[in-house]
N, CA, C and O of each residue as an XYZ file, in Angstrom:
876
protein
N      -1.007    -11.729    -13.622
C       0.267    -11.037    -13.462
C       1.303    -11.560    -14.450
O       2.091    -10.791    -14.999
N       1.297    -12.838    -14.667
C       1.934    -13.657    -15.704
C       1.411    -14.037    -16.941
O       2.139    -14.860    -17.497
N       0.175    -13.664    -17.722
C      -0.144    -13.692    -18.999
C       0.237    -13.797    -20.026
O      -0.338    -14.492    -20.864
N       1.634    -12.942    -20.322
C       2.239    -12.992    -21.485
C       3.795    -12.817    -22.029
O       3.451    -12.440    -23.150
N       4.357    -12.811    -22.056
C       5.663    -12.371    -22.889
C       5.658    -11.215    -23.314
O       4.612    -11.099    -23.952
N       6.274    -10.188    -23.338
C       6.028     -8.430    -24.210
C       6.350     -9.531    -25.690
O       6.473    -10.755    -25.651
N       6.430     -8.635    -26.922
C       6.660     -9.175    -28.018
C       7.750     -7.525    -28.238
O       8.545     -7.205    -29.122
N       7.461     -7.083    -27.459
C       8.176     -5.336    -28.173
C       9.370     -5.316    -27.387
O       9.914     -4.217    -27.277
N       9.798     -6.117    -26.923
C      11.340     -6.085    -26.576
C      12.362     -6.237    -27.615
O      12.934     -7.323    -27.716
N      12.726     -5.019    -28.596
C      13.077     -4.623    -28.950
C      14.487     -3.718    -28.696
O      14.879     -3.876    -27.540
N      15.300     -2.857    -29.448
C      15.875     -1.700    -28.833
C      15.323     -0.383    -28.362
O      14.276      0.109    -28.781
N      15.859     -0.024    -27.748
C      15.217      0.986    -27.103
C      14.684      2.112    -27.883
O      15.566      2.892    -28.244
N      13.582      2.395    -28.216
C      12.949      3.320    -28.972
C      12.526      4.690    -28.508
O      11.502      5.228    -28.927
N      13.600      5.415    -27.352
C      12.925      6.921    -27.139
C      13.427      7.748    -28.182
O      14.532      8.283    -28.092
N      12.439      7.929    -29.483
C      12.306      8.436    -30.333
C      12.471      9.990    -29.959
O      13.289     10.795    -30.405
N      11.339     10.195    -28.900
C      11.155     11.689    -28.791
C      12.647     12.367    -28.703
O      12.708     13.196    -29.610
N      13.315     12.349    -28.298
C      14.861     13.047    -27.948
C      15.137     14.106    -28.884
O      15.684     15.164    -28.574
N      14.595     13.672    -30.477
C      14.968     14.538    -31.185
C      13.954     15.826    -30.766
O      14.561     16.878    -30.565
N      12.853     15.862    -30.649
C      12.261     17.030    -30.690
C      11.122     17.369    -29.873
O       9.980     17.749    -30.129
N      11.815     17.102    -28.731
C      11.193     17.517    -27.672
C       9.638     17.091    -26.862
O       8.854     17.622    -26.076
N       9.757     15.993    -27.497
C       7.913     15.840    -27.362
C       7.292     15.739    -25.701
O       6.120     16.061    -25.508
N       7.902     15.412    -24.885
C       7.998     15.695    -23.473
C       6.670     15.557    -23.246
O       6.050     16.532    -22.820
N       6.096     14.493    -23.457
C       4.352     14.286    -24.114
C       3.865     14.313    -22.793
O       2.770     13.787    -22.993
N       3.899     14.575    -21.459
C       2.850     14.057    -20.426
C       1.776     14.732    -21.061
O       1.829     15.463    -22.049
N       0.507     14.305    -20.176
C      -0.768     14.539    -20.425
C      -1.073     14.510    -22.173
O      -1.043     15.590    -22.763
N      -1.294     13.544    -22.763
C      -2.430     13.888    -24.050
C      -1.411     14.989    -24.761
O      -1.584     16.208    -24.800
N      -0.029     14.051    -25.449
C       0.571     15.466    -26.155
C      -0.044     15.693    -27.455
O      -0.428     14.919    -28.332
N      -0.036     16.987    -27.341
C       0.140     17.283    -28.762
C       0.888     17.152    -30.153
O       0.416     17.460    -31.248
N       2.192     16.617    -29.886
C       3.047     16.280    -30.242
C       2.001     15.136    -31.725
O       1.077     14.339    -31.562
N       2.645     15.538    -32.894
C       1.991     14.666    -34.095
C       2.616     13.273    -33.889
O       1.951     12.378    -33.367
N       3.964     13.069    -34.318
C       4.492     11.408    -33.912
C       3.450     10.769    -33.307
O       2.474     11.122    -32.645
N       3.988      9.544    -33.774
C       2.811      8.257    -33.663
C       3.394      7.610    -32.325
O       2.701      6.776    -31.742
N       5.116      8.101    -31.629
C       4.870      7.326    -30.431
C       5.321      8.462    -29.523
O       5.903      9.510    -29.801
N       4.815      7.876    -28.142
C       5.286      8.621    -27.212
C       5.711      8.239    -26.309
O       4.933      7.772    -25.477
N       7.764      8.256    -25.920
C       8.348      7.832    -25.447
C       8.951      8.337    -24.359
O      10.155      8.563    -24.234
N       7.716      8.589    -23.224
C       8.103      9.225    -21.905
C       8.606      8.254    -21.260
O       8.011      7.199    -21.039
N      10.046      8.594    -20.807
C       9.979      7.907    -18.960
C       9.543      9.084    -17.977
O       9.729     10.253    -18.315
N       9.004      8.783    -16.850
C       8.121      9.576    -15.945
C       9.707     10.885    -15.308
O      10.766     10.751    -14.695
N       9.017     11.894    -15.880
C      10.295     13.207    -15.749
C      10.119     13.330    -14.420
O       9.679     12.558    -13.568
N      10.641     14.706    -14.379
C      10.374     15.694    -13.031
C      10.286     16.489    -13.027
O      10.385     16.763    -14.223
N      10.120     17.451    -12.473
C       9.859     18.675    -12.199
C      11.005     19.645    -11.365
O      11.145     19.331    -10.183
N      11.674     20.567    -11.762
C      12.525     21.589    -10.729
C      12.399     22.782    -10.088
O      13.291     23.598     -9.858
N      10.896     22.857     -9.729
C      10.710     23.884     -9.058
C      11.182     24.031     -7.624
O      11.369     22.923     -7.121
N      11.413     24.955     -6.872
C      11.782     25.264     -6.052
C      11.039     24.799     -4.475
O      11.722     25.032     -3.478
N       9.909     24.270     -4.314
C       9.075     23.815     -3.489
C       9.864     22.217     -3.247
O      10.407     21.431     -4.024
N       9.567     22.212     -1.532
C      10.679     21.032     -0.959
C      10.753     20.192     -1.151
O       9.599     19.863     -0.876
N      11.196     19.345     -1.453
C      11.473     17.750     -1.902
C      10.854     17.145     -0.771
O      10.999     17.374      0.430
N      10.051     16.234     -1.452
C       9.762     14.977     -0.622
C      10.086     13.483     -0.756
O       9.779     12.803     -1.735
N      10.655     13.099      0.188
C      11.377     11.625      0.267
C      10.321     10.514     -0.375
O       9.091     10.524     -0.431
N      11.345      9.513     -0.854
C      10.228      8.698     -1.846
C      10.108      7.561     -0.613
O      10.879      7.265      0.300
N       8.934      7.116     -0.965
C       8.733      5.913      0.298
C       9.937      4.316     -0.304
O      10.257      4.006     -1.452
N      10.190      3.863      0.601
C      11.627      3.207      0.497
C      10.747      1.621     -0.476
O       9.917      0.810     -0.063
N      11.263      1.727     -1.507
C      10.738      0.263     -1.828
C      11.646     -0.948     -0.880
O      12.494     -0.819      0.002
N      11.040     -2.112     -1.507
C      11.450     -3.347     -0.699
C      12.974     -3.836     -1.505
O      13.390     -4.387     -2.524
N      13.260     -3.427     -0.701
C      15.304     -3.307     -1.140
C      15.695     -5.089     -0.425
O      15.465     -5.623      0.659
N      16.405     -5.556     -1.757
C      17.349     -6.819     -1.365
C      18.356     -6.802     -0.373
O      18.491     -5.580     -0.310
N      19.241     -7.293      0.527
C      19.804     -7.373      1.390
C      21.360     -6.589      0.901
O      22.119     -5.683      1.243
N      21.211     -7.533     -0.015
C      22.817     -7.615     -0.966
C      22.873     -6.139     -1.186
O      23.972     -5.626     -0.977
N      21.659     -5.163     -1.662
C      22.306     -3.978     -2.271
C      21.621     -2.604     -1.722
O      20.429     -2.665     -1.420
N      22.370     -1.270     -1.566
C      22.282     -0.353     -1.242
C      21.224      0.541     -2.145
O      21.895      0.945     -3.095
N      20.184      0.919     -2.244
C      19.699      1.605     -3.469
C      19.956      2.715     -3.177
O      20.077      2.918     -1.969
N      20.158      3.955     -4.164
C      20.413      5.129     -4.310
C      18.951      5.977     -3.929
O      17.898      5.957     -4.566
N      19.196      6.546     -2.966
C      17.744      7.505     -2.160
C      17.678      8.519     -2.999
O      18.626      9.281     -3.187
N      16.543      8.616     -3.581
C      15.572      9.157     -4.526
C      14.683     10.308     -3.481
O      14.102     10.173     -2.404
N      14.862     11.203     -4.188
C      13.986     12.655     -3.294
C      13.524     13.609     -4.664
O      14.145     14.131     -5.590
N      12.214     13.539     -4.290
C      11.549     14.173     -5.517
C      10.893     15.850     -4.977
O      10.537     16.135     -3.833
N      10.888     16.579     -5.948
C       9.555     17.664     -5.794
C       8.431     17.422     -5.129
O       7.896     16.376     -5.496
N       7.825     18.045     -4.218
C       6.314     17.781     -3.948
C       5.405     18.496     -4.927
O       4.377     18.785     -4.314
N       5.360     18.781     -5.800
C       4.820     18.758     -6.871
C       4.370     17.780     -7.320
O       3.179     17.470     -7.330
N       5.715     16.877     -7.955
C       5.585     15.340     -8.644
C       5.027     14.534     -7.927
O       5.452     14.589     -6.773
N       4.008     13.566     -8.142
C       3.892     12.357     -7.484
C       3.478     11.228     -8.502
O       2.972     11.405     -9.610
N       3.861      9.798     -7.782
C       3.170      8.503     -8.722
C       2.403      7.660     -8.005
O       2.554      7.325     -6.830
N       1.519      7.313     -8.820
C       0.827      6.096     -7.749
C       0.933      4.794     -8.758
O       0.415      4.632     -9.863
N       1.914      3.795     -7.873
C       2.034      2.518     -8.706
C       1.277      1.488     -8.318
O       1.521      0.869     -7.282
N       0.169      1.168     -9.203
C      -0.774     -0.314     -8.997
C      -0.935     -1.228     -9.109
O      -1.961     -1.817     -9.449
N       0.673     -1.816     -8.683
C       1.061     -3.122     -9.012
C       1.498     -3.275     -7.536
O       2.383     -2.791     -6.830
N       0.080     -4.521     -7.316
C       0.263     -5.049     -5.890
C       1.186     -5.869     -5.948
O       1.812     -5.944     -7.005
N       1.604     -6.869     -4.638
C       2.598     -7.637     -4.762
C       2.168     -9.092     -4.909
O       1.100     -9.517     -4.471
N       2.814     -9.615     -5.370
C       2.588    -11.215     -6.056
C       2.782    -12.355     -5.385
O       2.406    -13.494     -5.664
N       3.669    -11.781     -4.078
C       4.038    -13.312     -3.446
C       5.504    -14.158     -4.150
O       6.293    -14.995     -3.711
N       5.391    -13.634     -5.082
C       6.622    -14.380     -5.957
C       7.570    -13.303     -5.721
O       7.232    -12.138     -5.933
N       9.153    -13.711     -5.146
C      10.338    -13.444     -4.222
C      10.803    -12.208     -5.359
O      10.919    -11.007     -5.116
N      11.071    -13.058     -6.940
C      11.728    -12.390     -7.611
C      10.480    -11.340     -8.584
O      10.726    -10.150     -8.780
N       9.423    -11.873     -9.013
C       8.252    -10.551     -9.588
C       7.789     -9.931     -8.616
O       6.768     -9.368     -9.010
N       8.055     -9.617     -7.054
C       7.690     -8.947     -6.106
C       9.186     -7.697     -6.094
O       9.004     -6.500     -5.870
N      10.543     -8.283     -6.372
C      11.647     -7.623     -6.474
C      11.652     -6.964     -7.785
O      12.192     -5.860     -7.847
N      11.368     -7.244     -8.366
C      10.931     -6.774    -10.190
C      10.129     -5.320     -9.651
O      10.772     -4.282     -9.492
N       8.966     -5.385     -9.452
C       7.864     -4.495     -8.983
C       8.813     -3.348     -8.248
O       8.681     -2.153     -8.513
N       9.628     -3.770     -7.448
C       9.694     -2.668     -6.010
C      11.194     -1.822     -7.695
O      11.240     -0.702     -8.203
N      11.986     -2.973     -7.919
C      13.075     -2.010     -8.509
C      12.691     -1.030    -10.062
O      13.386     -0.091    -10.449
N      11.396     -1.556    -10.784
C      10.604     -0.878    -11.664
C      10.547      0.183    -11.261
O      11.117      1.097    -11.856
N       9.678      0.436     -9.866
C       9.240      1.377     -9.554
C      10.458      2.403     -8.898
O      10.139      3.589     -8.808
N      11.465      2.118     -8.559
C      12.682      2.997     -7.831
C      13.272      3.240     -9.662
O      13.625      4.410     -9.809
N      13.404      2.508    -10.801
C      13.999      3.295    -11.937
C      13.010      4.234    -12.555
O      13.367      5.184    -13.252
N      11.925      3.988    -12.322
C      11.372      5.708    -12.821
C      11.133      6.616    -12.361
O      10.430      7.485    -12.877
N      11.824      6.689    -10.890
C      11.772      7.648    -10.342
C      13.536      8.176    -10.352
O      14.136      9.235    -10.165
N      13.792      7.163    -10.591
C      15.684      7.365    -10.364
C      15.551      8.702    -12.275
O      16.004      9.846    -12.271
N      15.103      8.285    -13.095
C      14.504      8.922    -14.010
C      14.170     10.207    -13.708
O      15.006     11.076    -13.953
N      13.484     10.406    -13.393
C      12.769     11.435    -12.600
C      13.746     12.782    -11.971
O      13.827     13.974    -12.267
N      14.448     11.850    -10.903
C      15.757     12.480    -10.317
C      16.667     13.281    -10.980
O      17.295     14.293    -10.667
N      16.575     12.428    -12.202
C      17.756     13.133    -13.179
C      17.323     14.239    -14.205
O      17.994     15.146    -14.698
N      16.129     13.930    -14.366
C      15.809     15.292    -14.805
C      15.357     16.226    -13.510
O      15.171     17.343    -13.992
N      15.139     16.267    -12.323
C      15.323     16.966    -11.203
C      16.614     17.563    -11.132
O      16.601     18.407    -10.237
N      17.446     17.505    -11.553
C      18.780     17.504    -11.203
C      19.573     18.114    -12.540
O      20.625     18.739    -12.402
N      19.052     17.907    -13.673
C      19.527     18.532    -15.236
C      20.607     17.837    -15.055
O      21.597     18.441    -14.642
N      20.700     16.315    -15.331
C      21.405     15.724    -15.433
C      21.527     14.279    -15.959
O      21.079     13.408    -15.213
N      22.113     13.865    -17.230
C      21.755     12.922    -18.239
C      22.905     12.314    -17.783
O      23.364     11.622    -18.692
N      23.577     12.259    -16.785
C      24.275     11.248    -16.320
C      24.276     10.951    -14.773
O      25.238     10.455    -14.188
N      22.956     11.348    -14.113
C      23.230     11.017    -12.722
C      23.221      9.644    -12.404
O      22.905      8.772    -13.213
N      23.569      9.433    -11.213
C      24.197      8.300    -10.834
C      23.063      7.443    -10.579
O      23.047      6.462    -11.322
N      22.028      7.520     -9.682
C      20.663      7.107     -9.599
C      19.910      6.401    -10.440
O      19.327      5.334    -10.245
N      19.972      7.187    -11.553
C      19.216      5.903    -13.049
C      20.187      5.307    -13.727
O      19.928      4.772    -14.805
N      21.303      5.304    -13.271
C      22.246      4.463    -13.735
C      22.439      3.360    -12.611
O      22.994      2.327    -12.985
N      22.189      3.415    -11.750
C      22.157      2.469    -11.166
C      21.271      0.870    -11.529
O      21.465     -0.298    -11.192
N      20.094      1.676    -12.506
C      19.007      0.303    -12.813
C      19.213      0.200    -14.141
O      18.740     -0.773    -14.728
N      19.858      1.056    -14.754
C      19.599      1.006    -16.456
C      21.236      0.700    -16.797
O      22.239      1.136    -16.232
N      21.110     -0.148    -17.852
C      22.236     -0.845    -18.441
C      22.266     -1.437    -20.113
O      21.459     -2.181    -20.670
N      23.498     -0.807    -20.642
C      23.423     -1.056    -22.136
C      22.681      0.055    -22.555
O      22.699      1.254    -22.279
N      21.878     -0.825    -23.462
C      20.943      0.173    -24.276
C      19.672      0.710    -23.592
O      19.146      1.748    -23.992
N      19.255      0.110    -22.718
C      18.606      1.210    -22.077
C      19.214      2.217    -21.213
O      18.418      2.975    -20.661
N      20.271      2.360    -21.013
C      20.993      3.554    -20.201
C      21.453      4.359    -21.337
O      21.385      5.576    -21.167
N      21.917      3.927    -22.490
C      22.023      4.820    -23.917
C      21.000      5.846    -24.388
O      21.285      6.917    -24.925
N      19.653      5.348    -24.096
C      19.062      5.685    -24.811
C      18.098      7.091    -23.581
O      17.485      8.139    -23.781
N      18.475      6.281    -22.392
C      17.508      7.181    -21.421
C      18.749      8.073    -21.426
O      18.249      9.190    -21.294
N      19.873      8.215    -21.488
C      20.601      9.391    -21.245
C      20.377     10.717    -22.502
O      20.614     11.918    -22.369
N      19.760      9.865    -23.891
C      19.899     10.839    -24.544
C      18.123     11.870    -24.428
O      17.734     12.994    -24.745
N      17.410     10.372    -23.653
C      15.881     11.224    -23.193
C      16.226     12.423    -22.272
O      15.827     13.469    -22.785
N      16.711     12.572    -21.325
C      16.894     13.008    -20.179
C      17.701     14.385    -20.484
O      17.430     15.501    -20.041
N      18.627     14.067    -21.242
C      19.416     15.608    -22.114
C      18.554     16.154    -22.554
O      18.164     17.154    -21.953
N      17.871     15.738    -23.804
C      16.562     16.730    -24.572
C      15.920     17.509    -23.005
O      16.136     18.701    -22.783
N      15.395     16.921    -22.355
C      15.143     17.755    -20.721
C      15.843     18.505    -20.570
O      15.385     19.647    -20.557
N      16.872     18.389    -20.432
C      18.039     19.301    -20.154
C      18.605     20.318    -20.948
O      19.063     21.377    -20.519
N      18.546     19.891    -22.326
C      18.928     21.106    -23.753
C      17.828     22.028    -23.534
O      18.235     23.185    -23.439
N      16.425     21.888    -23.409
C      15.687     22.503    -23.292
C      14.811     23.356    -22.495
O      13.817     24.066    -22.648
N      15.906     22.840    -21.244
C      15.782     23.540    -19.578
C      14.300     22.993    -19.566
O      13.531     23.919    -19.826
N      13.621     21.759    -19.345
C      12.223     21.826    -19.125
C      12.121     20.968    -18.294
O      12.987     20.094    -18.328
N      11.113     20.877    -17.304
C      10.967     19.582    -16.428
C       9.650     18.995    -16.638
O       9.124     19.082    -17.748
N       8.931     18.264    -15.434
C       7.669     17.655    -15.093
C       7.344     18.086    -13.890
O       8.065     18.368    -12.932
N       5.711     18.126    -14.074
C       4.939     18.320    -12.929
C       3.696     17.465    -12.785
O       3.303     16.566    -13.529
N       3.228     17.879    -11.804
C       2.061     16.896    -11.629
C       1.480     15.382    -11.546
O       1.471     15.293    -10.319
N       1.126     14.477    -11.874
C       0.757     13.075    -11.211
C       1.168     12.396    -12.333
O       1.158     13.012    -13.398
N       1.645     10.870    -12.300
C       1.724      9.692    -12.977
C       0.961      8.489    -12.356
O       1.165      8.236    -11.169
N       0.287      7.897    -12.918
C      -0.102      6.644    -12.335
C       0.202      5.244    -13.621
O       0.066      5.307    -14.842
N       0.555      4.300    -12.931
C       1.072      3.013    -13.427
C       0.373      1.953    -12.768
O       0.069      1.937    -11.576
N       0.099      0.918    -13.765
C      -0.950     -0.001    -13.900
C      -0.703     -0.846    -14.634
O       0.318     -0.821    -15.322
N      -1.746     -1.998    -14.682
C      -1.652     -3.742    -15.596
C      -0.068     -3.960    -15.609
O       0.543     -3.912    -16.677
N       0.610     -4.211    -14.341
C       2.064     -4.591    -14.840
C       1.562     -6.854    -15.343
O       0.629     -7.613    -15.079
N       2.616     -6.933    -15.968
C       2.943     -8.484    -16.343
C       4.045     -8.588    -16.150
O       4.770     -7.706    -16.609
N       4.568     -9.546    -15.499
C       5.951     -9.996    -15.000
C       6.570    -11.448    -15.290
O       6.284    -12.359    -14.514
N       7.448    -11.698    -16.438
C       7.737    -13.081    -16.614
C       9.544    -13.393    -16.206
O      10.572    -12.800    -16.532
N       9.325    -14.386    -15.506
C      10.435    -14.428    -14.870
C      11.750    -15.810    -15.255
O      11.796    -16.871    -14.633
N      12.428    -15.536    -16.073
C      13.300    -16.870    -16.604
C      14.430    -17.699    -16.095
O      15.244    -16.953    -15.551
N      14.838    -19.071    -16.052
C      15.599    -19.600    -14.981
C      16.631    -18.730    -15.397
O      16.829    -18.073    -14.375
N      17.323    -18.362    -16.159
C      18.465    -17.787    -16.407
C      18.609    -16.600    -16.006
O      19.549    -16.121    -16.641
N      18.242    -15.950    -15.385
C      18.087    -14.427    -14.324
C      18.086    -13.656    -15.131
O      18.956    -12.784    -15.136
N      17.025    -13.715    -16.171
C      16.416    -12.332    -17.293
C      15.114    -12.683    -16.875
O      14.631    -13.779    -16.589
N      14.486    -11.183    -16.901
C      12.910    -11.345    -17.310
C      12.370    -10.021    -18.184
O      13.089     -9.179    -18.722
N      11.473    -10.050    -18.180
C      10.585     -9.234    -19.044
C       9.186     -8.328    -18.467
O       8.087     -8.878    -18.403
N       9.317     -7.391    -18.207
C       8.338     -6.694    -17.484
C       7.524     -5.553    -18.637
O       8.018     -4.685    -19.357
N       6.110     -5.979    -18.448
C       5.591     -4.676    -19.003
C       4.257     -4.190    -18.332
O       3.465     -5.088    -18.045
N       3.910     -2.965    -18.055
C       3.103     -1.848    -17.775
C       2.309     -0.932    -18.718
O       2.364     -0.827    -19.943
N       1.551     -0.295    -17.802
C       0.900      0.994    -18.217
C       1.305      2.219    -17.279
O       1.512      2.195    -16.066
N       1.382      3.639    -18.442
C       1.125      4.784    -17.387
C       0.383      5.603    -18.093
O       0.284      5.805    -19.303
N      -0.055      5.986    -17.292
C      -1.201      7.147    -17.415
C      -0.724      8.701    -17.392
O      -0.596      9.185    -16.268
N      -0.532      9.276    -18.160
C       0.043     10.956    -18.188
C      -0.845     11.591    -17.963
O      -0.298     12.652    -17.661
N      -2.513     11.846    -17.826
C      -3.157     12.230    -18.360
C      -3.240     13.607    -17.128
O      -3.942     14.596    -17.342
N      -2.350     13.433    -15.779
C      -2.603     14.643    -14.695
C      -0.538     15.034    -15.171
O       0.169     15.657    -14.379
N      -0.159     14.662    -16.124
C       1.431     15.384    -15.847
C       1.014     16.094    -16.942
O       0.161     15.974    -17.821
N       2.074     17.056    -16.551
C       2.437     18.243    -17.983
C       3.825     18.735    -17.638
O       4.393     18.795    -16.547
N       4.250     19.096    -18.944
C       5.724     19.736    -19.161
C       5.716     21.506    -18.481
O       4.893     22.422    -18.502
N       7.156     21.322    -17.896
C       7.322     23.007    -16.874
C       8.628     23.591    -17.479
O       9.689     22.990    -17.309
N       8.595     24.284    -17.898
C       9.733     24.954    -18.673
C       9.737     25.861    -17.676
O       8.863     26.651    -17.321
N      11.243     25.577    -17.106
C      12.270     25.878    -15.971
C      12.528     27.192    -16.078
O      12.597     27.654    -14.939
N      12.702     28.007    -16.885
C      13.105     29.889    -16.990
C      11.839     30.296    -16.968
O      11.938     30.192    -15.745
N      10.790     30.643    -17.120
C       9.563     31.066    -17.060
C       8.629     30.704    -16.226
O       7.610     31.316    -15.907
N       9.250     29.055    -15.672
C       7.884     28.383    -14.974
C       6.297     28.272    -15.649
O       5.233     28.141    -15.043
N       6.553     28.378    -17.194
C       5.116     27.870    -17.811
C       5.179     26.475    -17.720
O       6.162     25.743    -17.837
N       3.962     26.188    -17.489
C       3.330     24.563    -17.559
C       2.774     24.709    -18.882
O       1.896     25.542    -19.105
N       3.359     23.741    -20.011
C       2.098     23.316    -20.673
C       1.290     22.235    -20.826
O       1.629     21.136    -21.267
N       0.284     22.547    -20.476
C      -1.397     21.376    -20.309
C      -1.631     21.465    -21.910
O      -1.527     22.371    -22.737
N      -1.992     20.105    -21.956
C      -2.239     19.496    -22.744
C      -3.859     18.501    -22.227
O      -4.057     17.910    -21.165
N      -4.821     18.643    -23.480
C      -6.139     17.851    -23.265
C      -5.657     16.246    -23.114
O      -4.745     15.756    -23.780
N      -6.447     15.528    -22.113
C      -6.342     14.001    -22.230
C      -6.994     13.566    -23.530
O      -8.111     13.749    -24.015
N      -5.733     12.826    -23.981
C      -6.636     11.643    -25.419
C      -5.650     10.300    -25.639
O      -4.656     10.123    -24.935
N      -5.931      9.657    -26.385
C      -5.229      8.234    -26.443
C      -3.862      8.758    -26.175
O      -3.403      8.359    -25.105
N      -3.340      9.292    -26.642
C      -1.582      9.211    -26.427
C      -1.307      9.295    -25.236
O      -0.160      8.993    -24.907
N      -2.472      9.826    -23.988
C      -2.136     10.088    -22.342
C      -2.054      8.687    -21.957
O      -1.923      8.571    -20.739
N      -2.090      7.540    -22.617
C      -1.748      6.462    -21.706
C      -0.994      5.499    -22.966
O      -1.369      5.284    -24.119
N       0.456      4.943    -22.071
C       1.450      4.512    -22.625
C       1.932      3.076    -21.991
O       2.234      2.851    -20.819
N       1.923      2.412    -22.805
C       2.323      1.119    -22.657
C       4.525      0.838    -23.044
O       5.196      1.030    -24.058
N       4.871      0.358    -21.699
C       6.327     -0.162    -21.561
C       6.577     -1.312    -21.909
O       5.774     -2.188    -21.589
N       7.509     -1.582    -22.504
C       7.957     -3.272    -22.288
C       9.377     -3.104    -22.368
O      10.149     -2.529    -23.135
N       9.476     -3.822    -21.282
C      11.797     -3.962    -20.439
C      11.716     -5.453    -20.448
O      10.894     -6.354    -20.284
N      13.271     -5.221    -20.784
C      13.883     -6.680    -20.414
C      15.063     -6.270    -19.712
O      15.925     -5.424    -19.949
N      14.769     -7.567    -18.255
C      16.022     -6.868    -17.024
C      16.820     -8.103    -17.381
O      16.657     -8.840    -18.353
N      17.967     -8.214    -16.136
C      18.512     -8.873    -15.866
C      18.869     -8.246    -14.742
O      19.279     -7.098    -14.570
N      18.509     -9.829    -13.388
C      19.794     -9.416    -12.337
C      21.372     -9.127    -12.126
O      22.053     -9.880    -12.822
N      22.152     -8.185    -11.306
C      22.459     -8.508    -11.338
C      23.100     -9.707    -10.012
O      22.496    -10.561     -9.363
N      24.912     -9.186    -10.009
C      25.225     -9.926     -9.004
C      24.840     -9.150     -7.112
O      24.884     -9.704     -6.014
N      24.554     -7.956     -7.437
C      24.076     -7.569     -6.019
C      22.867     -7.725     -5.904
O      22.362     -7.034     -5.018
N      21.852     -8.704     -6.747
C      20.433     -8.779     -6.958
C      19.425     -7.665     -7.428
O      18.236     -7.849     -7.171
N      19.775     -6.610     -8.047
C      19.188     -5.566     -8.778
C      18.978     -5.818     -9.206
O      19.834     -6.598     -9.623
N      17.678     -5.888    -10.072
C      17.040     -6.201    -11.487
C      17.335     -4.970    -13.012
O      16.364     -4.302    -13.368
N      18.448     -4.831    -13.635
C      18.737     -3.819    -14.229
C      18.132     -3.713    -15.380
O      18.282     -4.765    -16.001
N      17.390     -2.786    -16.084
C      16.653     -2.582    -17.336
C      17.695     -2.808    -18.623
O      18.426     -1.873    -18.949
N      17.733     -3.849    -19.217
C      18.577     -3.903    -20.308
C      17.943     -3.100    -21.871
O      18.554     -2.290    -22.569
N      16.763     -3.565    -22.054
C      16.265     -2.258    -22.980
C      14.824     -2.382    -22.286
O      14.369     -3.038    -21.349
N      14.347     -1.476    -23.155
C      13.208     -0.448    -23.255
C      12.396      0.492    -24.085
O      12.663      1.649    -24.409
N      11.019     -0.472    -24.453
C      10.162      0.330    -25.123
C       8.991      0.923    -25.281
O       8.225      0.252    -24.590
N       8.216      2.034    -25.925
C       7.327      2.133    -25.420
C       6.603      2.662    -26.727
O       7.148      2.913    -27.802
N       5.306      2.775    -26.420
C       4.236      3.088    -27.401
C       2.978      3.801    -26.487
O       2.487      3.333    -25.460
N       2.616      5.050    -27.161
C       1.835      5.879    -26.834
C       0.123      4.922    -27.116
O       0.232      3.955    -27.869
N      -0.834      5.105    -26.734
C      -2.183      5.470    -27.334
C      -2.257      3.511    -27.497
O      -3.079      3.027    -28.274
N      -1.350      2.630    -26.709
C      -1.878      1.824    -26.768
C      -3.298      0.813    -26.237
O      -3.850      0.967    -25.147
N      -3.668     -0.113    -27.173
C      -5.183     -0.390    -26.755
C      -5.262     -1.127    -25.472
O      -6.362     -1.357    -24.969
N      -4.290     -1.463    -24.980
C      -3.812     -2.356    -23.948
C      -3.925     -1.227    -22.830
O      -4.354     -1.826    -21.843
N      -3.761      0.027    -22.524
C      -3.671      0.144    -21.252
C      -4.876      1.666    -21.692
O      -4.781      2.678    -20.997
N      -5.974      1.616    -22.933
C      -7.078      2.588    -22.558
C      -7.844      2.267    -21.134
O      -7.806      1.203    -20.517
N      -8.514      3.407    -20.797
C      -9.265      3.599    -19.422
C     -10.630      2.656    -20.196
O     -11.659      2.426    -19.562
């Protein structure tokens, strides 16, 4: 669970913004990266409540209600360790807070701003618009995997993952076309964040990067 350090903590690199690459499943998209955070979908079928992660005392999290369409399955068991067990639960509530906001056609909802800060809230607001300029959402499954969690006395750490696109595809909202896309290396994408707590004990994403078709999280 503790193996390594990311080395790609970097600035935030969602490249795609300019042109739409909205890569779930195996995009087609030529670019060499693919810089999904896990969308959503706005179809009209009822929202289903997200199961409540393991919330700190100190803070209120913002209730997340998704499409039943969308779903994720995250495979990062818990560690036993207070603060990479709190890491895990608030990872998993910002990509769905993500999610929300493109549920919602909205590059400033309150929800993924709640975990994202600086440059990663810069950069996911301008992901989340391209969603929105282009009226398009998400459908279908995400799954997330191999998380590493390093945790520093100074209340920063460094978290990185895998997700798997290879059951999502893009839903363009006026027509309701899905486009499917074949699974191939680019359907699975490797993250690397650097948080910091804060003072209500949230672990907030300070940046964020990602790379498509990496060798680190092939099947």
């Amino acid at each position: 669970m503790n193996r390594r350090r990311p080395t790609l903590i970097t600035a935030l690199t969602l490249t795609a913004v300019a042109a739409l690459t909205l890569s779930a499943c195996g995009s087609d998209d030529s670019s060499g990266d693919n810089d999904k955070i896990a969308g959503a979908d706005t179809s009209s079928a009822a929202p289903s409540v997200s199961p409540t992660a393991s919330e700190s005392p100190e803070a209120a999290r913002p209730k997340i209600e998704l499409p039943a369409d969308l779903s994720h399955k995250f495979e990062w068991p818990k560690t036993g360790d207070k603060d990479k067990d709190a890491i895990l639960a608030d990872g998993e509530q910002s990509i769905k807070a993500v999610d929300l906001a493109i549920v919602n056609q909205d590059a400033l909802d309150k929800a993924y701003l709640y975990y994202y800060e600086g440059e990663a809230a810069a950069g996911t607001q301008k992901f989340i618009q391209n969603y929105v300029d282009q009226k398009a959402g998400i459908t279908g499954s995400y799954r997330f995997y191999a998380p590493e969690v390093t945790v520093d006395e100074d209340g920063t750490a460094s978290f990185t993952y895998c997700e798997d696109q290879g059951k999502a595809y893009v839903k363009y909202l006026e027509t309701g076309k899905v486009r499917k896309t074949e699974v191939s290396a680019k359907s699975y994408v490797v993250y690397h964040t650097s948080l910091k707590k804060n003072r209500e004990g949230v672990w907030e994403i300070q940046k964020i990067a990602s790379q498509s078709g990496s060798d680190q999280c092939q099947p």
